[in-house]
PQR file with spaces between the fields and no chain letter, atoms N, CA, C, O and H, PARSE charges and radii, in Angstrom:
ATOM       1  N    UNK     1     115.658  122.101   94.195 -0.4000 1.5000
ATOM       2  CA   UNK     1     115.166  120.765   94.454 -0.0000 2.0000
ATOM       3  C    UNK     1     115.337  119.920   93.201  0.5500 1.7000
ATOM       4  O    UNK     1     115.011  120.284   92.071 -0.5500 1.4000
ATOM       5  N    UNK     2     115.764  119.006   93.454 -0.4000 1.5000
ATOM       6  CA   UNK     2     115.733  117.970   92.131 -0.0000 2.0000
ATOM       7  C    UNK     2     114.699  117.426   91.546  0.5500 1.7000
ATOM       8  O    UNK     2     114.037  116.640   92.224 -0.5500 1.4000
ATOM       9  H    UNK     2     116.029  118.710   94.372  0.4000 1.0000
ATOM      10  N    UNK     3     114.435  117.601   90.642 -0.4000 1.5000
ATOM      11  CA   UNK     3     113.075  117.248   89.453 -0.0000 2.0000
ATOM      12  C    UNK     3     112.501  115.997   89.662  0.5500 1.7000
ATOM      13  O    UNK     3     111.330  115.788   89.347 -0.5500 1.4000
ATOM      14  H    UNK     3     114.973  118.239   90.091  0.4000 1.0000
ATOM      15  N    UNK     4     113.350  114.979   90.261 -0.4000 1.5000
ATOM      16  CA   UNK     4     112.867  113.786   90.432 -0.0000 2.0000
ATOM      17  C    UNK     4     111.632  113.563   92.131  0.5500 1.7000
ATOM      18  O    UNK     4     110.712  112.796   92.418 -0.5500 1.4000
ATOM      19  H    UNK     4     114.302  115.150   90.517  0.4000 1.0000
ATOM      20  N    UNK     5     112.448  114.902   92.949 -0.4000 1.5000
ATOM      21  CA   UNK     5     111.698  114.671   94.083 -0.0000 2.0000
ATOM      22  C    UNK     5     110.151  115.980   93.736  0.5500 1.7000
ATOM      23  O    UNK     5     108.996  115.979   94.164 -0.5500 1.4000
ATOM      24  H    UNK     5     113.194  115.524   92.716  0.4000 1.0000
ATOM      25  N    UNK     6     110.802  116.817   92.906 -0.4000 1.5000
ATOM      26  CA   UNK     6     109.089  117.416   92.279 -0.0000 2.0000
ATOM      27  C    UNK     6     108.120  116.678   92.180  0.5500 1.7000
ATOM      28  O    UNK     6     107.096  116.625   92.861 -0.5500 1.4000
ATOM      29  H    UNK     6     111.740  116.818   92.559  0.4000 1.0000
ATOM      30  N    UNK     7     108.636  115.752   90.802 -0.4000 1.5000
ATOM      31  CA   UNK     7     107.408  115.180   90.033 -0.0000 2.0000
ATOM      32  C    UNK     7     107.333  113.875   91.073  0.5500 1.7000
ATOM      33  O    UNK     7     106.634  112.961   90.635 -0.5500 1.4000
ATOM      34  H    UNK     7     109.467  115.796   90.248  0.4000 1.0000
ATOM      35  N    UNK     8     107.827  113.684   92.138 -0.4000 1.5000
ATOM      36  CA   UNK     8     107.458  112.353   93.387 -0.0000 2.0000
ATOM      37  C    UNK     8     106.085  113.183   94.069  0.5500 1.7000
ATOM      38  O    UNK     8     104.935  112.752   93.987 -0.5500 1.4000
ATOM      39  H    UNK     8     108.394  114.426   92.494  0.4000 1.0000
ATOM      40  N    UNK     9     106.396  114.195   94.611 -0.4000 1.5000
ATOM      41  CA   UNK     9     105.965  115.037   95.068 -0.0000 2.0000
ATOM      42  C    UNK     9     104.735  115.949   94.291  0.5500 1.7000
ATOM      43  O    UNK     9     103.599  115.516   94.486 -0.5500 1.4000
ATOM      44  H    UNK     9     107.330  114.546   94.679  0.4000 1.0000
ATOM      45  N    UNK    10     104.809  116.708   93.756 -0.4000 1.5000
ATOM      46  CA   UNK    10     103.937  116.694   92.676 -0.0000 2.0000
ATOM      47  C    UNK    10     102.340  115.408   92.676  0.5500 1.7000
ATOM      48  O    UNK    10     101.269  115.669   93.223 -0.5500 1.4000
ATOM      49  H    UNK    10     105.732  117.059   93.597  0.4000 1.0000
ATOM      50  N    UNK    11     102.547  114.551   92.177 -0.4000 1.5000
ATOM      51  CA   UNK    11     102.150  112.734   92.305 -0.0000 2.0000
ATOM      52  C    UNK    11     101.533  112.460   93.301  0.5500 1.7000
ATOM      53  O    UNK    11     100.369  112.078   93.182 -0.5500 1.4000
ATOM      54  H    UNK    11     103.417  114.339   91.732  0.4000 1.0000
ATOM      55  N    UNK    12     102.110  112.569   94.529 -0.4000 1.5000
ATOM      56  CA   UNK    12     101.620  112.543   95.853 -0.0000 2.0000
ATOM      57  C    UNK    12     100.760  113.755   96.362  0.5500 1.7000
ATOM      58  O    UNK    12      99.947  113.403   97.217 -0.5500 1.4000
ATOM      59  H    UNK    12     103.056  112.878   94.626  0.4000 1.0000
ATOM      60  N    UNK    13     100.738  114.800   96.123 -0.4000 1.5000
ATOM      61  CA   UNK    13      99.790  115.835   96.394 -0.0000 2.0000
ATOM      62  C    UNK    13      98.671  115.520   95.215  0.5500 1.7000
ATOM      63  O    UNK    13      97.596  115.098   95.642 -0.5500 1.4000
ATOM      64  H    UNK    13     101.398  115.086   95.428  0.4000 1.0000
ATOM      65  N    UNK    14      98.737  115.601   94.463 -0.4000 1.5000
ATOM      66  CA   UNK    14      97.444  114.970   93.262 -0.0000 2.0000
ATOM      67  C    UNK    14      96.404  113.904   94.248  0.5500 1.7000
ATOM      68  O    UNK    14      95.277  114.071   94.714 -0.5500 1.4000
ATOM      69  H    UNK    14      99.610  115.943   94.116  0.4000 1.0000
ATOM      70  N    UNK    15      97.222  112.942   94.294 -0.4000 1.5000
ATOM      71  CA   UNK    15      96.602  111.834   95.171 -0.0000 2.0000
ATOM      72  C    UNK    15      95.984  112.175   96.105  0.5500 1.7000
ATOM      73  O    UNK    15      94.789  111.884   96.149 -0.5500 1.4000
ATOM      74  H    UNK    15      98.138  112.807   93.915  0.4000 1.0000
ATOM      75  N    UNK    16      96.532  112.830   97.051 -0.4000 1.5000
ATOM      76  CA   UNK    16      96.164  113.149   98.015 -0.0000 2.0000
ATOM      77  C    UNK    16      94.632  114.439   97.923  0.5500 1.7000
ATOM      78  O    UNK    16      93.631  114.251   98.614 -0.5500 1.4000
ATOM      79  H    UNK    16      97.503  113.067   97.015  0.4000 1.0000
ATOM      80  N    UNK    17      94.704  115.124   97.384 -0.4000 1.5000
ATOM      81  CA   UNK    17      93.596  116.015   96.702 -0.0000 2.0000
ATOM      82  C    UNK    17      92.381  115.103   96.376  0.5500 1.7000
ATOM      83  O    UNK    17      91.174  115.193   96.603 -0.5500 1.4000
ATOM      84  H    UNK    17      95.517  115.277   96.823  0.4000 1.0000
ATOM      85  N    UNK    18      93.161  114.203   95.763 -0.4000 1.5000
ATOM      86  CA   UNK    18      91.791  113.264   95.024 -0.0000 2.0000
ATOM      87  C    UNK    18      91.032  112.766   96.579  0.5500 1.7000
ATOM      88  O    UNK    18      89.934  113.103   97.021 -0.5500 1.4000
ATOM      89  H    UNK    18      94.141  114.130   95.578  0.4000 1.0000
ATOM      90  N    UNK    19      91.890  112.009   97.080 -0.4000 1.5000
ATOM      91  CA   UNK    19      91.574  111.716   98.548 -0.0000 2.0000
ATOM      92  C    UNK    19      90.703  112.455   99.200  0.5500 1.7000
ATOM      93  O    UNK    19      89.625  112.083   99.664 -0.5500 1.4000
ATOM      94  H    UNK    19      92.782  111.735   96.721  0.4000 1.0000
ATOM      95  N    UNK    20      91.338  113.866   99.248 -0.4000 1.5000
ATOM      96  CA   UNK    20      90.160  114.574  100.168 -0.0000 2.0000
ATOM      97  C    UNK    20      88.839  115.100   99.366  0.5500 1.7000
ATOM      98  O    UNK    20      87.928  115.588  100.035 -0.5500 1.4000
ATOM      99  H    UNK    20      92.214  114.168   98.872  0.4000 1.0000
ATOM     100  N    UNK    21      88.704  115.004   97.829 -0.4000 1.5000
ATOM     101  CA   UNK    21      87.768  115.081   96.721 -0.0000 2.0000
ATOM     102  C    UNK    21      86.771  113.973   97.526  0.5500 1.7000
ATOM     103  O    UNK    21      85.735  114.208   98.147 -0.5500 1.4000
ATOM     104  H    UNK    21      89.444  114.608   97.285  0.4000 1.0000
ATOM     105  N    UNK    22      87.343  112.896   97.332 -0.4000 1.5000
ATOM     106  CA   UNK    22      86.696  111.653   97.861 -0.0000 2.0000
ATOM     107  C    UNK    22      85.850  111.911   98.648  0.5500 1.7000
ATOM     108  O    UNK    22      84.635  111.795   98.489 -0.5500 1.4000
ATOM     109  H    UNK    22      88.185  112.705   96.827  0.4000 1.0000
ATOM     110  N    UNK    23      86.658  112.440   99.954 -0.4000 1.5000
ATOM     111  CA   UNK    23      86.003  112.477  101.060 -0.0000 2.0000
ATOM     112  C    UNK    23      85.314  113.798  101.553  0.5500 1.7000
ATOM     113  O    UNK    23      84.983  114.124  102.693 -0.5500 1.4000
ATOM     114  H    UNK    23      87.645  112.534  100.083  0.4000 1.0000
ATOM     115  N    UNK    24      85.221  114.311  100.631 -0.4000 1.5000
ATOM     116  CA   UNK    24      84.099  115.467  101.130 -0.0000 2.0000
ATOM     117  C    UNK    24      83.010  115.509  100.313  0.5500 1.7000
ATOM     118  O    UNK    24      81.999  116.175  100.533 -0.5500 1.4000
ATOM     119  H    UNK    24      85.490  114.047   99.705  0.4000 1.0000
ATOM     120  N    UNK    25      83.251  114.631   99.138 -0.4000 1.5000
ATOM     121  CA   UNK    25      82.075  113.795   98.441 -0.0000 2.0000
ATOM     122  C    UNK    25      81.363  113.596   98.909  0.5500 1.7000
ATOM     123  O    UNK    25      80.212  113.943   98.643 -0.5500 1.4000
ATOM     124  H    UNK    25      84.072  114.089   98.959  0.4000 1.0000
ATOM     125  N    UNK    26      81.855  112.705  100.157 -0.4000 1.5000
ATOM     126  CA   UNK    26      81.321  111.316  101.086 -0.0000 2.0000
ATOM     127  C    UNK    26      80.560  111.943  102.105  0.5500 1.7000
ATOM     128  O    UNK    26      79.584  111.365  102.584 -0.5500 1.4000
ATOM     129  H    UNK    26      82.790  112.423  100.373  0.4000 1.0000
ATOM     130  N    UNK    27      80.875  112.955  102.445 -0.4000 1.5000
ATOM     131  CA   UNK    27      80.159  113.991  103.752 -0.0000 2.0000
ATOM     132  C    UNK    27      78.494  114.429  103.450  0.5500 1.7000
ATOM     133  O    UNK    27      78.100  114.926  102.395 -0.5500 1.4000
ATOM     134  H    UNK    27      81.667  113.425  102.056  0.4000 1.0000
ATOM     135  N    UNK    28      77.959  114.232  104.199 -0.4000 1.5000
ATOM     136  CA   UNK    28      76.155  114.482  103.641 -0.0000 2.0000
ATOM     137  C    UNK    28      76.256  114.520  105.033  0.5500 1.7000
ATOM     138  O    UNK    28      75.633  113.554  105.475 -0.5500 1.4000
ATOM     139  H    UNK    28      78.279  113.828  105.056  0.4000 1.0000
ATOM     140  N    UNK    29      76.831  115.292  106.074 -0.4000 1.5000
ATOM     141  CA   UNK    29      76.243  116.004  107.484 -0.0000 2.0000
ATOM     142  C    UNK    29      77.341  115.711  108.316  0.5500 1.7000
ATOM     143  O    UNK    29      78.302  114.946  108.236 -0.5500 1.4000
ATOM     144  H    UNK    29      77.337  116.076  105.715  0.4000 1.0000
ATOM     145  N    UNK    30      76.821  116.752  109.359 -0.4000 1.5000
ATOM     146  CA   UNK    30      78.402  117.032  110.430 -0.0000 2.0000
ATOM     147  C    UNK    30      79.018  115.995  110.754  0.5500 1.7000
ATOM     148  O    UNK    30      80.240  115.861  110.697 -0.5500 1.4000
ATOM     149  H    UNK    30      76.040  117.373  109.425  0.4000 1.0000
ATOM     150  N    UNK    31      77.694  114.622  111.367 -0.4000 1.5000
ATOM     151  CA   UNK    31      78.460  113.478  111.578 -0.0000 2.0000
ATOM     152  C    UNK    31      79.883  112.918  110.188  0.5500 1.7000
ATOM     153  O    UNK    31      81.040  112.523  110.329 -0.5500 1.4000
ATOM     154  H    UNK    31      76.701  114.730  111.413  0.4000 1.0000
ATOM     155  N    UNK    32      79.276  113.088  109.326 -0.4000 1.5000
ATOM     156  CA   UNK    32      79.822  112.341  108.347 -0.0000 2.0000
ATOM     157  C    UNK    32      81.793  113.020  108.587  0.5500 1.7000
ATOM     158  O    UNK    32      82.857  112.425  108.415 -0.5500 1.4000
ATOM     159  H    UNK    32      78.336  113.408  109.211  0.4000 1.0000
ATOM     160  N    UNK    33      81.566  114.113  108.927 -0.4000 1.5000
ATOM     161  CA   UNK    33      82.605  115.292  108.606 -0.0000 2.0000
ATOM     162  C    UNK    33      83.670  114.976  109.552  0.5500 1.7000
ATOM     163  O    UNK    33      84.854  114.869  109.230 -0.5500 1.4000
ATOM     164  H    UNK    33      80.702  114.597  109.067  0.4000 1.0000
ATOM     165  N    UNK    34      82.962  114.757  111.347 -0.4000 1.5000
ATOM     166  CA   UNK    34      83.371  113.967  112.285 -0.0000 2.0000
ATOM     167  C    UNK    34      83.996  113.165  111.996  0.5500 1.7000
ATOM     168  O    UNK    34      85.185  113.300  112.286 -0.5500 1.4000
ATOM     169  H    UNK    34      82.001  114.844  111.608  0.4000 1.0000
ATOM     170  N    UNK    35      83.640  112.081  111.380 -0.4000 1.5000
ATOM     171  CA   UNK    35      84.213  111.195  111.441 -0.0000 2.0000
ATOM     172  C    UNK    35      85.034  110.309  110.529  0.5500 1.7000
ATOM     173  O    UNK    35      85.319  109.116  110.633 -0.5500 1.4000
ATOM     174  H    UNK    35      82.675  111.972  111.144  0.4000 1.0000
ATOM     175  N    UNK    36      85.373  111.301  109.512 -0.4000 1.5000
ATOM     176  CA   UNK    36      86.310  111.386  108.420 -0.0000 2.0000
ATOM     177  C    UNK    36      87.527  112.778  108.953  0.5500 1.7000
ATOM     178  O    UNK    36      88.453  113.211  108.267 -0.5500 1.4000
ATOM     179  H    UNK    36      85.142  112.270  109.427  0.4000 1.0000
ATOM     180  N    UNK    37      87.287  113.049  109.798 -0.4000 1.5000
ATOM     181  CA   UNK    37      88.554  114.054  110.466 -0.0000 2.0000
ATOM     182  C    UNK    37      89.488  113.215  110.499  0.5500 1.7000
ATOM     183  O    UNK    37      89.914  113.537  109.390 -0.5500 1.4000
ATOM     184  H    UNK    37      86.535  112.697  110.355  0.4000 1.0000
ATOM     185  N    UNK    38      90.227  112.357  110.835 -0.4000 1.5000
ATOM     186  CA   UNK    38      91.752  111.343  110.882 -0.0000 2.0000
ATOM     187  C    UNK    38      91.916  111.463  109.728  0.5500 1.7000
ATOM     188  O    UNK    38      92.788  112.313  109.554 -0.5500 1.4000
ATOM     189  H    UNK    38      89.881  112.096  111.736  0.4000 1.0000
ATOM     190  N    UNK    39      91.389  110.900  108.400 -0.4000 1.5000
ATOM     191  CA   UNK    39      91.374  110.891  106.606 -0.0000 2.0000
ATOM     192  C    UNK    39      91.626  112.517  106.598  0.5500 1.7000
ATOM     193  O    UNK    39      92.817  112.748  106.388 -0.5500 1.4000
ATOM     194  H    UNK    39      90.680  110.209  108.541  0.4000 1.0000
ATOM     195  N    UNK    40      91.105  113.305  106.711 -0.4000 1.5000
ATOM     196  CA   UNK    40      91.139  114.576  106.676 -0.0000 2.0000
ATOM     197  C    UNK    40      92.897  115.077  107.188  0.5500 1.7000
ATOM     198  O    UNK    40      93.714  115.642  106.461 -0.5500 1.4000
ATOM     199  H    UNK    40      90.138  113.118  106.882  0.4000 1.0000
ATOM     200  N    UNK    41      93.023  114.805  108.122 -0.4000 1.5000
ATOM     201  CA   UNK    41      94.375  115.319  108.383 -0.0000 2.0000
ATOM     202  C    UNK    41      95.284  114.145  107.911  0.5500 1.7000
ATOM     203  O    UNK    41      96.467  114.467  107.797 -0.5500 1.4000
ATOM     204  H    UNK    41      92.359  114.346  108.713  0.4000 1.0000
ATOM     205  N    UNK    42      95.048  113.139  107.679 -0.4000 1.5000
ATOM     206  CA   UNK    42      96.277  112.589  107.157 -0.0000 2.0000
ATOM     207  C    UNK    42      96.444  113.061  106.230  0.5500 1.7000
ATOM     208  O    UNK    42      97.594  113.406  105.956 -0.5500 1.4000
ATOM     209  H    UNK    42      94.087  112.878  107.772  0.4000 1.0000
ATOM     210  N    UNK    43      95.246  113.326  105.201 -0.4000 1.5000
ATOM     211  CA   UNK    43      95.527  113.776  103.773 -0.0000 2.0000
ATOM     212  C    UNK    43      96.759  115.794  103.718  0.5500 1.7000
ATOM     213  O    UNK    43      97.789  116.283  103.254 -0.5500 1.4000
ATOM     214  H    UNK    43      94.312  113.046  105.424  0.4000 1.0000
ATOM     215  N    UNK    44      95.802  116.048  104.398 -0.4000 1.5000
ATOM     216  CA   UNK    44      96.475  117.555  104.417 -0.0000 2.0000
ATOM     217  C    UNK    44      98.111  117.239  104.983  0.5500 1.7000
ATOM     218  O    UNK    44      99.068  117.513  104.259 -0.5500 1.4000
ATOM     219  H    UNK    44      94.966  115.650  104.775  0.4000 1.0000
ATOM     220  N    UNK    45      98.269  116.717  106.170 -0.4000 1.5000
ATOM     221  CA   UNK    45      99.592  116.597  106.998 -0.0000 2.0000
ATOM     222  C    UNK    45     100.588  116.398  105.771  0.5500 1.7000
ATOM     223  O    UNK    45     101.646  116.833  105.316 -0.5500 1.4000
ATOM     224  H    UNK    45      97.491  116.495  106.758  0.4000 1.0000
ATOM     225  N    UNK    46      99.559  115.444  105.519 -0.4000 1.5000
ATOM     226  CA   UNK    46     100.836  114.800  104.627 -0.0000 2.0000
ATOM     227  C    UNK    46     101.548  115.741  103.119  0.5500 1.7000
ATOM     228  O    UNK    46     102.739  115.595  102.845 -0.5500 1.4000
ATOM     229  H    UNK    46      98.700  115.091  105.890  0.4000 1.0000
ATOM     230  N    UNK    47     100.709  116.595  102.329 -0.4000 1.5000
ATOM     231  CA   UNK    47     100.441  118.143  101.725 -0.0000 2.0000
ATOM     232  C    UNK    47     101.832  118.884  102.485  0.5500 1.7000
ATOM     233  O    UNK    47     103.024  119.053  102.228 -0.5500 1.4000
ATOM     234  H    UNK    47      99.742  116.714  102.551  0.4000 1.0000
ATOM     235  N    UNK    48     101.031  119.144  103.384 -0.4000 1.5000
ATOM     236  CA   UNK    48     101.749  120.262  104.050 -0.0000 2.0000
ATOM     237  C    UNK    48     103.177  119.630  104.339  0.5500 1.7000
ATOM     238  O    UNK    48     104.085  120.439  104.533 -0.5500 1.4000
ATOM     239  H    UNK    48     100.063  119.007  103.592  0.4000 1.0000
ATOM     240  N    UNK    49     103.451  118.400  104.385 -0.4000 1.5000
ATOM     241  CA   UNK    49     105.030  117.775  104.918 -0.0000 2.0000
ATOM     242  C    UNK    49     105.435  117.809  103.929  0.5500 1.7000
ATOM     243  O    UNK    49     106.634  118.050  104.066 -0.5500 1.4000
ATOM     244  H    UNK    49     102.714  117.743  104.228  0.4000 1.0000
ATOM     245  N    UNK    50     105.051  117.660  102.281 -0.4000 1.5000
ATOM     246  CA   UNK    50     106.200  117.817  101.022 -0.0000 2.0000
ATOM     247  C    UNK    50     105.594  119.237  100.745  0.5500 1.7000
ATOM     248  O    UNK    50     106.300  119.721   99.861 -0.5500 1.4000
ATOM     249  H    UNK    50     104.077  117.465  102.169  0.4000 1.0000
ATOM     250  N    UNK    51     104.950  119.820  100.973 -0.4000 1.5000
ATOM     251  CA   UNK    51     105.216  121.838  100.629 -0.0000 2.0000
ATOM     252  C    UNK    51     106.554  122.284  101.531  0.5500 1.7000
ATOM     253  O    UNK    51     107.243  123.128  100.959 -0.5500 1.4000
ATOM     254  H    UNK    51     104.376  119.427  101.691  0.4000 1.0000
ATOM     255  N    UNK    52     107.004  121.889  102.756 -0.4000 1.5000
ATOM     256  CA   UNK    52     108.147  122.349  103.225 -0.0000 2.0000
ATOM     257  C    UNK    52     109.269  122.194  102.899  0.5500 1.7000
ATOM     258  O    UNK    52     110.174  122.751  103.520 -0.5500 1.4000
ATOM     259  H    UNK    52     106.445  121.203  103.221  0.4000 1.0000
């Protein structure tokens, strides 16, 4: 893989971590957990689409 799409990549998973840091911060009960599920999988989907 070329170094340039690493460290893109790389960058974007950081972010994205922080994101879900954020948001499980933000969670203080099931509702909360509910309804941060969409944030939740965008963050991971998106993980899991530059790990492949």
């Amino acid at each position: 893989m070329p170094d340039e799409f690493l460290d893109v990549a790389t960058k974007e998973i950081k972010e994205d971590l922080c994101g879900l840091e954020t948001l499980l911060s933000g969670c203080k009960n099931d509702h909360d957990v509910i309804t941060f599920i969409p944030e939740f999988q965008k963050h991971t989907h998106k993980i899991m689409g530059l790990a492949l």
